[in-house]
TORVEX-72086 format. One line per 5 residues: number of its first residue (from 1); for each residue x, z, y of C-alpha. Coordinates in Angstrom, 3 decimals. Each point is the difference from the previous one (the first is absolute). Example, Ala and Ser with C-alpha at 12.3 -4.5 7.8 and 13.67 -1.06 7.14 Angstrom:
// TORVEX-72086
1	12.300 7.800 -4.500  1.370 -0.660 3.440
This chain:
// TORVEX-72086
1	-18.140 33.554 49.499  2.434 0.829 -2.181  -1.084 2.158 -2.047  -3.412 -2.111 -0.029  2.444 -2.828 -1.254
6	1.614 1.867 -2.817  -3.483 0.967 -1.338  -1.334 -3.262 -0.223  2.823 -0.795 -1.740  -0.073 2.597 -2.459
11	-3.584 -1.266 -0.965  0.929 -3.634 -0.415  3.064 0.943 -1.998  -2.183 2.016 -2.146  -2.858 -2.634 -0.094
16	2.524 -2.566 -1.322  1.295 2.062 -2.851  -3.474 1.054 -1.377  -0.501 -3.647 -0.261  2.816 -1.733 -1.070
21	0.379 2.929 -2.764  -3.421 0.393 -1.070  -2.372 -2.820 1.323  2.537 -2.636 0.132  -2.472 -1.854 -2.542
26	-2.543 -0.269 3.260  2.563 -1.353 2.495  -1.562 -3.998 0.223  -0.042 -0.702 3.528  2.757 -0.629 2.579
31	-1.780 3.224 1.912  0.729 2.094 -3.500  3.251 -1.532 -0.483  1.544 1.091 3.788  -1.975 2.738 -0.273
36	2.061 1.419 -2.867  3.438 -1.364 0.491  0.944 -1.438 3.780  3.297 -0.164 0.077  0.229 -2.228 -3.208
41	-2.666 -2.644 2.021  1.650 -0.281 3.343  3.290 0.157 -2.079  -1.534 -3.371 -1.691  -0.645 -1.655 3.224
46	3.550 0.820 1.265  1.044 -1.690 -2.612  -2.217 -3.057 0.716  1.265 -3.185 2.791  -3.235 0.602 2.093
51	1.150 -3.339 2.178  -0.857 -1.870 -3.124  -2.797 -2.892 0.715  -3.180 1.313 -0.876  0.850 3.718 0.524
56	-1.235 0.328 3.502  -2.453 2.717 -0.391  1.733 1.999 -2.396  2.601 0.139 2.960  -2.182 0.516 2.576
61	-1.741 2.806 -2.314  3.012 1.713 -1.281  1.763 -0.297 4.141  -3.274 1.443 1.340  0.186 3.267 -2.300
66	-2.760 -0.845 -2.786  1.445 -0.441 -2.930  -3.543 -0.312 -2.026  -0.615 -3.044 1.739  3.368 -1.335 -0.178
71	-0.366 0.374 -3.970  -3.694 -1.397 0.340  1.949 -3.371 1.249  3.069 0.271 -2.117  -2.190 -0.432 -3.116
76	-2.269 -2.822 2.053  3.214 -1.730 0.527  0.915 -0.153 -4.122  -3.575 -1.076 -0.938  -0.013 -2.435 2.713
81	3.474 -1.217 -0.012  1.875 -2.638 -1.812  2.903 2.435 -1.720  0.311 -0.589 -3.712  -2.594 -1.942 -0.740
86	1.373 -0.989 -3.637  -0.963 3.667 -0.783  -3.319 0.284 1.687  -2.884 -0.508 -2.326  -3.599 -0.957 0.480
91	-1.727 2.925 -1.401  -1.929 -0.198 -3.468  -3.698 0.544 -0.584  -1.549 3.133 -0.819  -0.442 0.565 -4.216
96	0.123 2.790 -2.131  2.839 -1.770 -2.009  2.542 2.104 -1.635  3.257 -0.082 -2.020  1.108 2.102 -2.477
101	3.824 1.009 1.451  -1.087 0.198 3.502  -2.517 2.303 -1.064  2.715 2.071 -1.539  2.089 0.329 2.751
106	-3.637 1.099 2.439  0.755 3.066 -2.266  3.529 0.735 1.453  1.083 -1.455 -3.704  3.256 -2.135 0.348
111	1.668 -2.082 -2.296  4.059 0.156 0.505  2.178 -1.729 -2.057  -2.306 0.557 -2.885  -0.790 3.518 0.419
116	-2.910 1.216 0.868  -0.910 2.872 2.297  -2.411 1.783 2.560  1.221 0.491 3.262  -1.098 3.829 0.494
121	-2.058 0.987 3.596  1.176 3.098 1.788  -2.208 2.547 1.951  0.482 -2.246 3.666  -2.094 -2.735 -2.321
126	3.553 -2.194 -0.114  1.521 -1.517 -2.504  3.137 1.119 -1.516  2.389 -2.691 0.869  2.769 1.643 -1.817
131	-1.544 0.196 -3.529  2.108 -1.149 -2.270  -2.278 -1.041 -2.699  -0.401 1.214 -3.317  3.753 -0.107 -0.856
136	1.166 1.642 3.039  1.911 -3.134 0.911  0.931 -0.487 3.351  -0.103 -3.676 -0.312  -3.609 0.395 -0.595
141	-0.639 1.497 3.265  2.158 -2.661 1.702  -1.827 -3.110 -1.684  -3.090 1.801 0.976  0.516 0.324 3.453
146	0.753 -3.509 0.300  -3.996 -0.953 0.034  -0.155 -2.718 -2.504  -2.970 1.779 -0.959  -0.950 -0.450 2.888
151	0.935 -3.487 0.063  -2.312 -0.460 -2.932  -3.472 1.934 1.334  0.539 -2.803 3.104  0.132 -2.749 -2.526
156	-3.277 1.115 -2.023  -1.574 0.570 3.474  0.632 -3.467 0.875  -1.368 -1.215 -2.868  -2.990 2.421 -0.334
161	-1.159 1.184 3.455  -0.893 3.245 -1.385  0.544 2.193 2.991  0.987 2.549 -2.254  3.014 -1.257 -0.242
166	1.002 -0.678 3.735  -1.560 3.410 0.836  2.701 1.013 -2.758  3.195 -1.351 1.534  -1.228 1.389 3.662
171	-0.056 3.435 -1.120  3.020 -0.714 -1.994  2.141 -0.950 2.879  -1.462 3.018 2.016  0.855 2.434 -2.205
176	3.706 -1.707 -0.650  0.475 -0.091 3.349  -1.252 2.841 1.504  2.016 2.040 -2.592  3.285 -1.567 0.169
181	0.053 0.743 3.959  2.700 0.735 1.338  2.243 -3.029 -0.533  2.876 1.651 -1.093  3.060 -2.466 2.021
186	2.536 0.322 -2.747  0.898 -1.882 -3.152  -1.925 1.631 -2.840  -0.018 0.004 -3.606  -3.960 1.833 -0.017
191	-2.709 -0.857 -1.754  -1.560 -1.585 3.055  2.988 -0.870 2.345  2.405 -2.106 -1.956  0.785 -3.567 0.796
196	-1.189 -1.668 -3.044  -3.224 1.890 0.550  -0.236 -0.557 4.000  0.443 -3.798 -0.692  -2.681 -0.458 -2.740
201	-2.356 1.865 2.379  0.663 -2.083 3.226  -0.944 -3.476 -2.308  -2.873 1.394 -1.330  -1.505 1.615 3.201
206	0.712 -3.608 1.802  -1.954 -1.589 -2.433  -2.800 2.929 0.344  -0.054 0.199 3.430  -0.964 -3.499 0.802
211	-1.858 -0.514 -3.103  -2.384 2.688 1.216  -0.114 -0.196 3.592  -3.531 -0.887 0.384  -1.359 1.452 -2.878
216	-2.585 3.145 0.645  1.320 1.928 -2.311  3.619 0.256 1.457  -0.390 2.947 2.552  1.558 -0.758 4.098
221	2.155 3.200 -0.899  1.889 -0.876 -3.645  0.740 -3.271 2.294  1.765 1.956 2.456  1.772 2.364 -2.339
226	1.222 -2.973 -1.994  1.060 -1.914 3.697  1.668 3.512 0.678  2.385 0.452 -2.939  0.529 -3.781 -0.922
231	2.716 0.612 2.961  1.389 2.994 -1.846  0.421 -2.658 -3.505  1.901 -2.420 1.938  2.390 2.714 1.597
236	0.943 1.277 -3.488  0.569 -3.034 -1.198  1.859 -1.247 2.682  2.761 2.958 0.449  -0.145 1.568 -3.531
241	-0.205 -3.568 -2.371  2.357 0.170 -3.175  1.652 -2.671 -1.290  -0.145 -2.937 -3.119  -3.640 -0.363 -0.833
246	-1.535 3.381 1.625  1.362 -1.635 3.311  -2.160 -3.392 -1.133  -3.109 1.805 0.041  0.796 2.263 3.224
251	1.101 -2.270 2.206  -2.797 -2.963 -1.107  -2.502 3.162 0.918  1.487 0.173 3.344  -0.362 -3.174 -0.180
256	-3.515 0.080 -0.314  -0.702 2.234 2.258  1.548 -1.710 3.113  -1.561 -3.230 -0.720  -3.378 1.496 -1.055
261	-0.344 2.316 3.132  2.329 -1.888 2.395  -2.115 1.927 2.871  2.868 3.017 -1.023  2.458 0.433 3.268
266	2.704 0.111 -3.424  -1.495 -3.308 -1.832  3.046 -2.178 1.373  2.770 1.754 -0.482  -1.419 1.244 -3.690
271	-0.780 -3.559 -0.808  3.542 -1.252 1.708  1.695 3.013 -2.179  -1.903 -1.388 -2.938  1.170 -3.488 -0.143
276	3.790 1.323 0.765  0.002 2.551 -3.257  -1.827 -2.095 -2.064  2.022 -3.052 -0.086  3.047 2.478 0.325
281	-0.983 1.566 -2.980  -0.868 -2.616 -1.912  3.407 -1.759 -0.195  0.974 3.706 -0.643  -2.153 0.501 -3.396
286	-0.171 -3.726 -1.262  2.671 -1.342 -1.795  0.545 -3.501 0.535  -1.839 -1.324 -3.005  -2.929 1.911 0.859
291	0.034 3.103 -1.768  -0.480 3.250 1.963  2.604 2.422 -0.542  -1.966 2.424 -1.693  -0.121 -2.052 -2.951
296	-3.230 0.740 -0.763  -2.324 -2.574 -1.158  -2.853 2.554 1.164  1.390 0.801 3.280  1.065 -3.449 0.350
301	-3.458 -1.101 0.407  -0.956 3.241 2.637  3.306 -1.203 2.236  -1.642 -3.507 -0.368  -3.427 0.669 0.631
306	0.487 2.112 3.110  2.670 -3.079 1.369  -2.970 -2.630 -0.309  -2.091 2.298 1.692  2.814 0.364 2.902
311	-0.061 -3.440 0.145  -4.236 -0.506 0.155  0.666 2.702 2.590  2.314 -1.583 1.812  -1.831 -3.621 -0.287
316	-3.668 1.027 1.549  1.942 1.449 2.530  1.819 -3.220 0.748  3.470 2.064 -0.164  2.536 -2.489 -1.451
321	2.664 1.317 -3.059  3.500 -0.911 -0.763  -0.213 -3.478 -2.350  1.584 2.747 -2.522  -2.748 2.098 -0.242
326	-2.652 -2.516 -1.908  2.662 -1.426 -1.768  1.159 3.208 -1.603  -3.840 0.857 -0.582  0.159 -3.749 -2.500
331	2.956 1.670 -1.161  -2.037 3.144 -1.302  -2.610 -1.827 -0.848  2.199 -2.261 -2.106  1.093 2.888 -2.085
336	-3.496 1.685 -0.318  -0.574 -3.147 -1.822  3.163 -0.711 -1.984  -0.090 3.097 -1.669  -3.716 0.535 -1.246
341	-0.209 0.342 -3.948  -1.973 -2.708 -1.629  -3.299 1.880 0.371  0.157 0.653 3.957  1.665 3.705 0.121
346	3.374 0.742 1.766  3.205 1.404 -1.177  -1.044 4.025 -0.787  3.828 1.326 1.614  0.869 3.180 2.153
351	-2.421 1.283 1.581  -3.238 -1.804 -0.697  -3.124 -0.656 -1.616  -0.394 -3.531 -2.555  -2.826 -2.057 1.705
356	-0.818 -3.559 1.038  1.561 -2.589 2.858  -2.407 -2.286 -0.715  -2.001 0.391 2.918  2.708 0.940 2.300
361	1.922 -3.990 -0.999  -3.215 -1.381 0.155  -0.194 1.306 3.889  3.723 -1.450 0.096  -1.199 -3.637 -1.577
366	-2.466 0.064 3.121  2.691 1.365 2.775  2.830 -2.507 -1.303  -1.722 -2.612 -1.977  1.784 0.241 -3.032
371	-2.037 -1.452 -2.710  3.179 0.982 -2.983  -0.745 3.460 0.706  -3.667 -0.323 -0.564  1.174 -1.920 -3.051
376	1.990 3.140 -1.284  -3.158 2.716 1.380  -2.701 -2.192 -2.041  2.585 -0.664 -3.207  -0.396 -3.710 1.067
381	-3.536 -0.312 0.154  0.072 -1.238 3.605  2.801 -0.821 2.259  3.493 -1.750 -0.640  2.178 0.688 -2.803
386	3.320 1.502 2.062  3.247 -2.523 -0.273  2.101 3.160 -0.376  -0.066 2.895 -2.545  -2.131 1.185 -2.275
391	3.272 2.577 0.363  1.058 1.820 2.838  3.049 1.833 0.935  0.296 1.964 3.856  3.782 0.727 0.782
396	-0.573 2.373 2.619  -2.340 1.838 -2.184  1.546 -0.407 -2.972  -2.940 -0.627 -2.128  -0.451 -2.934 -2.423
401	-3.693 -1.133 -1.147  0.174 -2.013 -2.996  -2.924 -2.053 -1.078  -0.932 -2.619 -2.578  -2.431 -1.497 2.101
406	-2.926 0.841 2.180  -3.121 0.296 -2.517  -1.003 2.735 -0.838  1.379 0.620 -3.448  3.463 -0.661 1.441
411	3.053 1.729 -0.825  0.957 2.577 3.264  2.813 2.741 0.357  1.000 1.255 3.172  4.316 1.263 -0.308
416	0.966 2.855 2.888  3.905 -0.598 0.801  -0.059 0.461 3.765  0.240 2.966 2.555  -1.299 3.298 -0.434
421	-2.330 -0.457 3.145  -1.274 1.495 3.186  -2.417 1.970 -1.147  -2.641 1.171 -2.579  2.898 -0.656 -2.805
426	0.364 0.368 -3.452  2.944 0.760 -1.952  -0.536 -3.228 -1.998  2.521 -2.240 0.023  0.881 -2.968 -2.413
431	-4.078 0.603 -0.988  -2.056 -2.464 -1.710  -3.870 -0.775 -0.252  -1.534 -2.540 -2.027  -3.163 -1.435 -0.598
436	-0.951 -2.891 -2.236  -3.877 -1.573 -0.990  -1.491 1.627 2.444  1.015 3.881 -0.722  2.184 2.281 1.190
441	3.090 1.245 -2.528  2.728 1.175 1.651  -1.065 2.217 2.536  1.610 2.497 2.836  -1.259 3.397 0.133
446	-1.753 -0.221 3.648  -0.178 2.525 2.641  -2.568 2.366 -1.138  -0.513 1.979 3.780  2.657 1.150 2.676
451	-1.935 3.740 0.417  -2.119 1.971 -2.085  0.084 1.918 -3.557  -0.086 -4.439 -1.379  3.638 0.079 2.298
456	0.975 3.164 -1.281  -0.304 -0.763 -3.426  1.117 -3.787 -0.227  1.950 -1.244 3.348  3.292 0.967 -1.459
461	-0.804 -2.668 -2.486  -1.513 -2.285 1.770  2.858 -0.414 1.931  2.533 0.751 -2.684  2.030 -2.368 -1.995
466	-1.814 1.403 -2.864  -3.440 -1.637 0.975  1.925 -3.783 -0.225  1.029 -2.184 -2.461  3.889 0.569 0.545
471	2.192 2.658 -1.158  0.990 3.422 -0.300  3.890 1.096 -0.571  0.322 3.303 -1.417  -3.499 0.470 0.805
476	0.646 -0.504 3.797  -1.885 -2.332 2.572  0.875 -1.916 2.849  1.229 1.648 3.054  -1.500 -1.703 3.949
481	2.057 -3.369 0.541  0.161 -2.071 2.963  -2.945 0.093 2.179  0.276 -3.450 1.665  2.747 -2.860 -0.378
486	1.474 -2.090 2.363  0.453 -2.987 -2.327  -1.994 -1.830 -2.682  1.720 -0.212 -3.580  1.791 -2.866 -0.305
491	-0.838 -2.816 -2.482  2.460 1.903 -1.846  -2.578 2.204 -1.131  -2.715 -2.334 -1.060  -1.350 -3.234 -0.910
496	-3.156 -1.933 -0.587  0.074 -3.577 -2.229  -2.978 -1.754 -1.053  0.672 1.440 -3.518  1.501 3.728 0.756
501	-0.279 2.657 2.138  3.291 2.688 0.575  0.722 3.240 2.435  2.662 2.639 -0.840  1.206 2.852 2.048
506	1.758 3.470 -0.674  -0.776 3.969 0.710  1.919 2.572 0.541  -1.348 2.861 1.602  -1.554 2.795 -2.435
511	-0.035 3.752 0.538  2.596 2.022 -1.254  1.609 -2.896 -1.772  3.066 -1.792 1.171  1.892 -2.870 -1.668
516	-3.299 -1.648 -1.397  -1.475 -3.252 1.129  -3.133 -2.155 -1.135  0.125 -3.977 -0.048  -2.988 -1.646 -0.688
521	-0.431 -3.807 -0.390  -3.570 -1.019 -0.529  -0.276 -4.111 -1.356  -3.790 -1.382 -0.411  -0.187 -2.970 -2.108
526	-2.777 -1.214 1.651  -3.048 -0.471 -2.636  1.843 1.660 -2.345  1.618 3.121 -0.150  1.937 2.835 2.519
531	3.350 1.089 -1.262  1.571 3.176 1.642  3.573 0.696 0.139  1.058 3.704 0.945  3.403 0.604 0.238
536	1.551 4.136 0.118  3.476 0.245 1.374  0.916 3.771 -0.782  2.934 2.474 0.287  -1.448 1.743 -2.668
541	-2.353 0.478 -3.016  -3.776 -0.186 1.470  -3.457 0.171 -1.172  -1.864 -2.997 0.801  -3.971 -0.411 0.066
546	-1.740 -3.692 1.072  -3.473 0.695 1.191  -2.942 -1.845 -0.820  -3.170 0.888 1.700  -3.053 -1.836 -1.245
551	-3.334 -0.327 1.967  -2.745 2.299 -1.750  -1.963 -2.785 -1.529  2.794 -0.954 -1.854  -0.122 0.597 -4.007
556	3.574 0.820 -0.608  1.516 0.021 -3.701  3.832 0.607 -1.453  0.998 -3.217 -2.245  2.824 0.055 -2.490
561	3.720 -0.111 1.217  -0.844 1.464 3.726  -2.692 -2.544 1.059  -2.535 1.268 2.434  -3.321 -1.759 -0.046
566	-3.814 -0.114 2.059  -2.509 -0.608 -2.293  -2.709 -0.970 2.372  -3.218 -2.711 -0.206  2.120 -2.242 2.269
571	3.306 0.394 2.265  2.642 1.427 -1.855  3.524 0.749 -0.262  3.364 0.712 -2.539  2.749 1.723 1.039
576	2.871 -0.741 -2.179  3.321 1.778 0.200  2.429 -2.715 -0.724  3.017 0.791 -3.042  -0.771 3.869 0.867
581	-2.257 1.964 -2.686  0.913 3.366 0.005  -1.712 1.223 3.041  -1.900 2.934 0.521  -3.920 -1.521 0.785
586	-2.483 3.195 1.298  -3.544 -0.724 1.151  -0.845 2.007 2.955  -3.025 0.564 1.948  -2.067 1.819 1.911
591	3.131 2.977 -0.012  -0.154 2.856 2.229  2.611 2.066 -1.361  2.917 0.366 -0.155  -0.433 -2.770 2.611
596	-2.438 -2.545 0.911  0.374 -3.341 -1.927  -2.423 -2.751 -0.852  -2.516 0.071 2.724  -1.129 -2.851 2.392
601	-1.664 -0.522 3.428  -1.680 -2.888 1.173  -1.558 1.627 2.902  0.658 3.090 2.363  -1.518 2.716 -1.700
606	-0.956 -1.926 -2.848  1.987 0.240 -3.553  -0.091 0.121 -3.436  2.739 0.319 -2.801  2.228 -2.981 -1.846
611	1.870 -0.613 -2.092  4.177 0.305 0.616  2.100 -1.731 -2.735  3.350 1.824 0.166  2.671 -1.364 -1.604
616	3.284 2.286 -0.071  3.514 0.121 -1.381  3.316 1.396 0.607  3.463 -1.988 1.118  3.657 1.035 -0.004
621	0.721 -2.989 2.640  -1.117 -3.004 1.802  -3.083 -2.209 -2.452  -1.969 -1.980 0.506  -3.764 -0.737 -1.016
626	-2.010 -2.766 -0.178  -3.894 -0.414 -0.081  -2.213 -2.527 -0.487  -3.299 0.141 1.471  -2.864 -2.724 -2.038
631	-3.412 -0.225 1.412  -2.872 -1.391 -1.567  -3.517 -0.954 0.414  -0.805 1.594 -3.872  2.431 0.191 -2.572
636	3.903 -0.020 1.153  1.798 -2.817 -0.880  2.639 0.363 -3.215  2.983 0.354 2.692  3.769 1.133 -1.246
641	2.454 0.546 2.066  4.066 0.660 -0.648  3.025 0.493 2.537  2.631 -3.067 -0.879  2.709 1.857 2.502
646	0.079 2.186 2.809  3.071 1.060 2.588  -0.208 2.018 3.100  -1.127 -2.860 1.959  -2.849 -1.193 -2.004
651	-1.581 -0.506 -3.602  -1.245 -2.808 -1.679  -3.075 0.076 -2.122  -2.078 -1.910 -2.382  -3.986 0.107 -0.289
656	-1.852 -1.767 -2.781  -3.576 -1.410 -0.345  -0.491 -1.008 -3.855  -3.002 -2.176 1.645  1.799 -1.088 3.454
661	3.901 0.355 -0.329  2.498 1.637 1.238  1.438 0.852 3.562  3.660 1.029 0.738  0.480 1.899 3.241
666	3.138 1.583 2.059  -0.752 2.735 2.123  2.595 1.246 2.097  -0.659 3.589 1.428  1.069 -0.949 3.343
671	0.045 -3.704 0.718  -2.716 -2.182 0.056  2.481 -3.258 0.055  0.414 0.918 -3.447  -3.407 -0.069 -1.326
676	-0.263 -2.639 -2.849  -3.331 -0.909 -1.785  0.150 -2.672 -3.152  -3.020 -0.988 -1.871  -0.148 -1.305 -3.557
681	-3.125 -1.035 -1.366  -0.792 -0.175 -3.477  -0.583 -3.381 -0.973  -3.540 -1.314 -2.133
């Protein structure tokens, strides 16, 4: 009997491999499916509370030794049960309907972060889910292998009912299952098993699975495969999670998982885990003014989308949240909103691509009812005009958003004086962006890509000092600073009046210099004009250089005594050096060598070259340098500008208008108390 035993198992053994390795394409039944792999389907109904109300028969199945059957009512209990029904989806009529990008992607051609590349098929008829695109970046194969794509084809599907494209995503699945047996158990930074990636999937396959439960075209066995290794998602991201936004994302898949499939013997305690590190975390990487730590108006928005989502979670599941939790969500919301430019699109800083918040506050108006943010989304074409603003300052962030108003043609710079931050950082600080009438001037560099021969070439700069408008010492950048603080500036630092705006703060930290530091006060006359104030405190003679990075639409032009100039349609801007003429002014860009210099990046992968206005000149001691910054919708306004006096505390200047007047300002370096603003106007 033995011996009769091991043969038959030698047969099934080597039944299973020919198919899962070379007809795994023909596996569509729950026969095929335990035929081929066993242990992974009565591993899956382990893993499954079989006492569960309306699981009966798959317990009386899978206790009397037939498994087939047992799957037969597992997947009669989904399409008959009352589980998720938010995702479940009547299914759409028959057409022959098509779209263009779906269509694309049916040819194993995926779109990642604007590059575009063929996923190659090996011999076994599989996909290679560890092709890293056409730029052998390894983010590519990541992003890919989170099945937005996938994500996508479902959509079109939906909206189509061309079977083509459901018949698409079931063989899809298959394949990405099938090949990416065996879970591997341990925290991963693969292609296919890395948290990020694993969390992604475990959203979209929730939304798949139900969405195409009664549809003909999904096949009994991709349903079991997907019911199989959903467990496997939410065990990764429940014991290998990371931490600041990646543990957002995890942990709200987890999340999803236990209150999606709540059938799971796990479900509980993942969805009890859930609630503990989320709200744990998120008093953890939210300041108190609503600002995650990262400091990233990009991954801002990520930390903030996957928190609602906890919270949606968390609500259809009727499982309440601290009162903290929503009202730190208003909190993110709040500054999603406070800091848009005039034409919709958030702060471009660290890590992160420029793009709009105007649908994300718009979803906030709804959540919160806050009509004065749809006033600021819509540039006051509906909703309430705020009673606060138009300028913002966050202490715990230390960022200030100055405005002139909220049309679109207003005035809007955005002044970087706070901690280094948690992650995805830039060496960037005292950094300023402007934009005025509706264009972008001022601009910083972007992040270009984090892997890849576009990383190899440009990440050094994108995260350099060199790729912001600051400055260089003796040619050196910014060193890392402190991650997170555990204060806000004090009012010491900055100040908002209906007539002025005014931050300041210092830096000290640059490599292989010592003795050096960088103050920077930044005060907006609000309508007007910006006036920058950098102060150098030395130990020695140094080479200075002020960067100016203009967006690549920008016309740029040297005027007479060291004026810098746009000379665009509409939207421009003057940058004056104030009772300094004898600087060094070079136009840089698009410079590879002897280092990269003028280029910009609005998106990952995406970027083009700039212009860099470079202003440089030597000192023997401390100086100081004044700028002043004049916007305009056409032609600049005749502005001059002289220092009356200046000390080590603070300096006193005086801008003319031959057509307006004249304004006198203080600006101390350090102490907004001091901050004086006088104006005279000429009299008709």
């Amino acid at each position: 009997m033995k011996l009769k035993h091991l043969f038959l198992l030698l047969i099934i053994l080597s039944f299973t491999g020919t198919i899962s390795a070379q007809n795994w394409k023909n596996i569509r039944t729950i026969e095929d499916v335990y035929t081929a792999y066993p242990k992974e389907i009565e591993t899956m109904l382990n893993q499954f509370n079989l006492d569960t109300e309306g699981m009966e028969k798959v317990k009386q199945a899978f206790n009397s030794g037939n498994t087939v059957e047992a799957c037969t009512q597992l997947l009669e209990y989904y399409k008959n049960g009352n589980t998720a029904q938010f995702l479940r989806q009547v299914q759409p009529e028959k057409t022959t309907k098509t779209e263009s990008l779906a269509d694309t992607i049916l040819k194993n051609v995926f779109v990642v972060q604007n590059v575009r590349g063929e996923v190659p098929v090996g011999k076994d008829g599989h996909r290679n889910w560890y092709y890293k695109g056409p730029n052998n970046d390894r983010e590519w194969a990541w992003l890919s292998n989170r099945h937005s794509q996938l994500n996508h084809v479902f959509s079109v599907y939906l909206e189509t009912g061309n079977p083509k494209y459901a018949e698409y995503i079931d063989l899809f699945l298959r394949d990405f299952i099938i090949k990416s047996m065996p879970y591997p158990g341990v925290k991963s930074s693969t292609s296919v098993w890395r948290g990020l990636e694993v969390s992604f999937r475990a959203k979209v396959w929730s939304r798949i699975f139900y969405g195409l439960l009664n549809s003909e075209y999904m096949s009994p066995a991709t349903q079991l495969l997907m019911l199989s290794s959903l467990p496997d998602h939410a065990h990764y991201n429940r014991n290998f999670h990371g931490g600041n936004n990646w543990l957002t994302m995890e942990i709200s898949a987890l999340a999803t998982v236990a209150t999606n499939f709540p059938e799971f013997k796990d479900s509980p305690e993942w969805l009890a885990y859930s609630i503990k590190t989320m709200t744990e975390s998120m008093k953890g990487q939210v300041y108190p003014d609503g600002v995650q730590t990262e400091l990233t108006s990009h991954y801002h928005n990520v930390a903030l989308a996957n928190f609602v989502l906890f919270k949606d979670i968390c609500d259809n599941a009727n499982q309440p949240l601290p009162d903290f939790f929503n009202q730190t969500i208003e909190n993110m919301y709040s500054y999603s909103t406070h800091i848009i430019r005039p034409d919709g699109n958030r702060i471009l800083n660290n890590d992160g691509d420029k793009g709009s918040n105007v649908k994300l506050i718009l979803e906030g108006v709804k959540r919160f009812n806050k009509p004065d943010w749809e006033y600021i989304a819509t540039n006051g074409k509906s909703g309430v005009k705020p009673t606060d603003g138009p300028s913002y300052f966050y202490p715990w962030a230390g960022q200030l958003i100055s405005r002139s108003g909220y049309d679109m043609n207003a005035h809007w710079s955005f002044f970087d004086i706070g901690p280094w931050g948690s992650g995805h950082q830039h060496n960037d600080k005292l950094h300023i962006s402007i934009s005025a009438f509706g264009r972008d001037l001022l601009v910083d560099a972007g992040r270009f890509a984090y892997t890849g021969e576009v990383a190899e070439k440009f990440r050094g700069y994108a995260k350099g000092t060199q790729g912001h408008n600051t400055v260089l010492i003796d040619g050196k950048g910014q060193k890392a600073d402190v991650r997170v603080t555990d204060k806000p500036l004090s009012k010491n630092y900055f100040i908002l009046t209906p007539d002025f705006d005014y931050a300041s703060n210092s830096f000290d930290k640059y490599y292989d210099l010592e003795n050096v530091k960088h103050t920077r006060a930044l005060f907006y006359v609000r309508g007007n004009f910006w006036v920058v104030v950098d102060k150098i405190e030395t130990d020695r003679p140094r080479k200075i250089e002020t960067l100016w990075h203009w967006h690549p639409d920008c016309k740029v032009q040297e005027l007479a005594n060291g004026i810098v100039s746009t000379k665009n349609e509409k939207g421009n801007l003057e940058i004056i050096p104030v009772d300094k003429t004898d600087w060094n002014i070079k136009f840089i860009k698009g410079q590879e060598k002897p280092e990269i210099q003028g280029w910009y990046s609005e998106e990952y992968n995406k970027f083009e070259p700039n212009v860099a206005t470079i202003y440089s000149t030597k000192i023997d001691a401390n100086e100081i340098f004044v700028w002043l910054l004049v916007p305009s919708e056409k032609e600049s306004p005749e502005l001059s500008a002289k220092i009356i006096s200046k000390n080590s505390k603070e300096i006193k200047l005086k801008v003319e208008n031959n057509k307006k007047g004249s304004w006198e300002i203080t600006i101390p370096y350090s102490n907004s108390k001091k901050t004086k603003l006088s104006f005279t106007r000429i009299s008709k």
